[in-house]
C-alpha positions in Angstrom: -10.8 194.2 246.1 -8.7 196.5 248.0 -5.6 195.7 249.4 -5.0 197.0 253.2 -1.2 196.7 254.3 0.0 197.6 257.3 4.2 197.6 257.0 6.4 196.4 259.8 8.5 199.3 260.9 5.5 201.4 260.9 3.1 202.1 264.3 -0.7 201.7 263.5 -3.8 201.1 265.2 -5.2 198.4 262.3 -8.3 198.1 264.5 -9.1 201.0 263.8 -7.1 202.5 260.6 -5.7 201.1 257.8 -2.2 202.5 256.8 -2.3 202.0 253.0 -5.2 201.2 250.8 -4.6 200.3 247.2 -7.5 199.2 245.2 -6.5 197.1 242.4 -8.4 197.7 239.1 -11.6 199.5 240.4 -12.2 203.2 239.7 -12.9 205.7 242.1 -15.4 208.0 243.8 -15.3 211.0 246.0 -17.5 211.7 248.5 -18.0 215.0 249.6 -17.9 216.2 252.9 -20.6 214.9 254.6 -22.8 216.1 258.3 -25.6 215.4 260.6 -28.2 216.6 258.6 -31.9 214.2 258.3 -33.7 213.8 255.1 -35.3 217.3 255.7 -31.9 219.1 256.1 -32.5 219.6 260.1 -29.5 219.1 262.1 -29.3 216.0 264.1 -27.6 215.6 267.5 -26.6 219.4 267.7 -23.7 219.3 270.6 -23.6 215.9 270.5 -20.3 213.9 268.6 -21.1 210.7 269.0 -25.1 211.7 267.8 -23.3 213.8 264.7 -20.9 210.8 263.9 -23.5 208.6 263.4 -25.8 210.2 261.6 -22.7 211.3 259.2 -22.4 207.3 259.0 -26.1 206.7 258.0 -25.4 209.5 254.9 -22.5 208.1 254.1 -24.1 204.5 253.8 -26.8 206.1 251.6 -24.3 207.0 249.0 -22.5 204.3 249.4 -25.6 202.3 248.4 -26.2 204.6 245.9 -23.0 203.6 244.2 -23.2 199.9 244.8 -20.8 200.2 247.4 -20.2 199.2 250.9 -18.4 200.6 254.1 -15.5 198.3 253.0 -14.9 200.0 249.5 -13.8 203.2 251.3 -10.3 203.7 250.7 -9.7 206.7 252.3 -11.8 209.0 254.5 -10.8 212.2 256.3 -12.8 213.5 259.8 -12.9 217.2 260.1 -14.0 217.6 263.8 -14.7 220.3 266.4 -13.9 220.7 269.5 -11.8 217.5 269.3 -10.1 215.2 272.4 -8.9 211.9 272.1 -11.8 210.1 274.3 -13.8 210.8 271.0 -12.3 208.7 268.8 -14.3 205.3 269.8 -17.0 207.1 269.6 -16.8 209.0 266.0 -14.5 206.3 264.3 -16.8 203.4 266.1 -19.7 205.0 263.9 -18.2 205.3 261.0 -15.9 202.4 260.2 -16.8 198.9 258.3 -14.4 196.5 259.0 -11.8 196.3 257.7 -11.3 200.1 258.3 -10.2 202.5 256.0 -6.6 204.9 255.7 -7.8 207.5 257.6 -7.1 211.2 258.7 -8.6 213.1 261.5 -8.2 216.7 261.6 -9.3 218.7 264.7 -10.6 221.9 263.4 -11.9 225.3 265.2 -15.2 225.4 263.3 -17.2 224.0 260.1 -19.3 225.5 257.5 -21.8 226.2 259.9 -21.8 226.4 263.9 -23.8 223.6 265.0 -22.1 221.3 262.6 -19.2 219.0 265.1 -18.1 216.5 262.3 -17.6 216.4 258.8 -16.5 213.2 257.1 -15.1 213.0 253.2 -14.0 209.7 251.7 -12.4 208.1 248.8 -14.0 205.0 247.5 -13.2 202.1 245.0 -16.2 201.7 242.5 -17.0 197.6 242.7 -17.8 196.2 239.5 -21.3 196.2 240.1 -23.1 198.9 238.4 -24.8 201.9 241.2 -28.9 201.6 241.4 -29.9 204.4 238.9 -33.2 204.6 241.1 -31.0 206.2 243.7 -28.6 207.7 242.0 -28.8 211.3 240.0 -26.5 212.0 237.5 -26.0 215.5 236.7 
């Protein structure tokens, strides 16, 4: 279970962020960055956010899955995004967020790894008890 708390005192949008996340008595995984790239490595809504941020939220799922996981187990997430403004953030956080929603960070950032990447997405996420499908996950 994971505990979202949102203090009094404290400004938040809890529709869409969670303030604090504390799992209690689950271990953790970390996600590495994740963009728009298909099962073939081909980019997928090149100049397109909204395109990007969901595709980024159909890789993000797969691991997820591959852990045993669901949206809701994220704990934290941070949004690395290009060519950011604020009437983005329905769109990118609408794609990527479970409900409850996670802590969250967004960062607006001049470029990625590679140019026609606009989103990058890292999270944090509490391991449930149940034990990740070793069909779909590799261990190295």
């Amino acid at each position: 279970m994971i505990h979202r708390i949102e203090p009094d005192g404290v400004f938040g949008l809890p529709d869409l962020v969670s303030q604090i996340s504390v799992p209690a008595g689950q271990k953790l995984a970390f996600l590495s960055g994740q963009v728009a790239w298909d099962e073939q490595g081909r980019v997928v809504g090149e100049g397109d956010h909204a395109a990007q941020a969901t595709q980024v939220a159909r890789r993000v799922d797969r691991l997820l899955d591959a852990l045993g996981a669901q949206r809701q187990d994220i704990v934290k997430e941070t949004i690395y995004v290009v060519d950011y403004e604020p009437h983005l953030i329905p769109h990118i956080l609408g794609a990527l967020h479970g409900s409850p929603p996670p802590s969250s960070t967004l960062v607006g950032v001049a470029k990625l790894f590679a140019p026609e990447f606009l989103i990058e997405v890292e999270c944090v996420v509490a391991l449930p008890d149940r034990k990740p499908d070793g069909k779909q996950a590799r261990a190295r």
